[in-house]
Each structure stands twice: as C-alpha cells, then as structure tokens.
N, C-alpha and C positions, 0 to 999 in steps of 0.2 A: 598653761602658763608656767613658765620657769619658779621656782620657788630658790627666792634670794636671801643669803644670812642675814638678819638686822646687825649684828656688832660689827660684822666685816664693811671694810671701806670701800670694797671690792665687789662685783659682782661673780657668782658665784652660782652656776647652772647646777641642780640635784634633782630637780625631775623637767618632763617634758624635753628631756636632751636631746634625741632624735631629731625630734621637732625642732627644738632650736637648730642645731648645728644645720638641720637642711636649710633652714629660711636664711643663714649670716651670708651665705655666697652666692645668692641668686643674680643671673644674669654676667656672673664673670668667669672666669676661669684660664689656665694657660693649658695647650697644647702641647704638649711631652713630644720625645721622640717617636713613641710608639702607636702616635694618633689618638692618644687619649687625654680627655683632658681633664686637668686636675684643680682642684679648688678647695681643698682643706691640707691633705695628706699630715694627719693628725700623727701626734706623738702623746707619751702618759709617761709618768714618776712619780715618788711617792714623797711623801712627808709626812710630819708631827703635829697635830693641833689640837689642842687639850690635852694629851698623853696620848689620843689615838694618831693611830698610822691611817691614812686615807691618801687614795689614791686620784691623782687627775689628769686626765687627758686633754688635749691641746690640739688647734692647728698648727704647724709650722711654716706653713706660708699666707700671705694676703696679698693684697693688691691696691696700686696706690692709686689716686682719681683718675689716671691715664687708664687706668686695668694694667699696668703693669707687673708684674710678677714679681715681690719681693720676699726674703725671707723674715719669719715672726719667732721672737724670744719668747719663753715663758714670761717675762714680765709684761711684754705688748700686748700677750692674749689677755693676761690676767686685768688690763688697764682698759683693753675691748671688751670684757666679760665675755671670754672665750671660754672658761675654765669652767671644763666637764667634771663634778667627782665623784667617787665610787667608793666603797667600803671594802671592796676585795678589787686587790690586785688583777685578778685575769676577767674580772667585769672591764676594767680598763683598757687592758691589753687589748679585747675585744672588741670593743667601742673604737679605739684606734685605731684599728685594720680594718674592721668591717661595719661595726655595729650602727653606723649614723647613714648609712646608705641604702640605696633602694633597685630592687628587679637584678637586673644584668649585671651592673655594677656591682652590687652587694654579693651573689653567685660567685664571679670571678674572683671579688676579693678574698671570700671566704675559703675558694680552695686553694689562693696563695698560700695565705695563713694558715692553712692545714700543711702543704705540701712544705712550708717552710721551718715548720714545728716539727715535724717527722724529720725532717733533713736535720737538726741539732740535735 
C-alpha cells in the first residue's frame, strides 16, 4: 500500500512505488515507432518542502477514455497522484528510466541508461 502525506492535498506515492506505477497503466498503452509500446515514460525534478530538497518522478504521458495518447504536466500527475518521491536525486533518476519496470523491459531499459550516462 502506497503511504500518503496527511497535510498534503495531494496524493503523494513514498513506498510501494513500483507497485504503484505498474497497476496506473494496465491494459493501455501506445505503440511507438520502434514496435514498443509505451505507457508511462516517466520523467523526475526536484524541489523544497520543509527546507529539504526531495526529489519526484512522474509520468509524462496518459491516455484519455478513447486510449488515446496524450501528454501529462507535472501538475496532471500530481492531481492523478502520480507523484513518485525519493530522498536522493539518482534514486529518481533511476526510477524514471528503469526502476518501475519489469523482465525484458527493465534489462533494456537499464542498459539505455547506462550507455546513455557513459555517452555524457
């Protein structure tokens, strides 16, 4: 079970995220160029709240009652309770690129993000 702030108006995913982010997209998805198909392709940035810096990561796409493929602001996720947060920055970064995905998926993405981190 996700564990939600009380003060926040907002939902606000801090553990069971995995788990979350798999169950938000079940049964939709759009087919890319490349034959794959996508259903989150998460994004993270950071902010201030009580003086600490914390970090969250995002989907930036969703889908409208058609399954349509549209794109999602930080503030559409945060109003979905999309919003993943993390205490370090590269916990984030990781969760964005790979960390919510599973088998094949999760492999490939991971050696993106490696090969894509060596390349900067």
């Amino acid at each position: 079970m996700a564990y939600i702030q009380k003060n926040n108006p907002f939902k606000l995913v801090k553990r069971g995220r995995k788990k979350h982010a798999r169950s938000i997209r079940k049964g939709v998805g759009h087919v890319n160029k490349e034959g794959k198909t996508e259903t989150h392709k998460m994004a993270y940035g950071s902010g201030e709240v009580d003086g600490k810096t914390v970090y969250r990561a995002y989907p930036t796409i969703t889908f409208d009652d058609k399954g349509k493929k549209k794109d999602q602001s930080y503030n559409e996720a945060k109003k979905a309770g999309e919003l993943y947060e993390f205490k370090r920055e590269k916990r984030a970064e990781k969760f964005a690129a790979y960390g919510y995905k599973k088998g094949k998926a999760r492999r490939e993405a991971k050696r993106e993000y490696r090969k894509n981190k060596k390349n900067k």
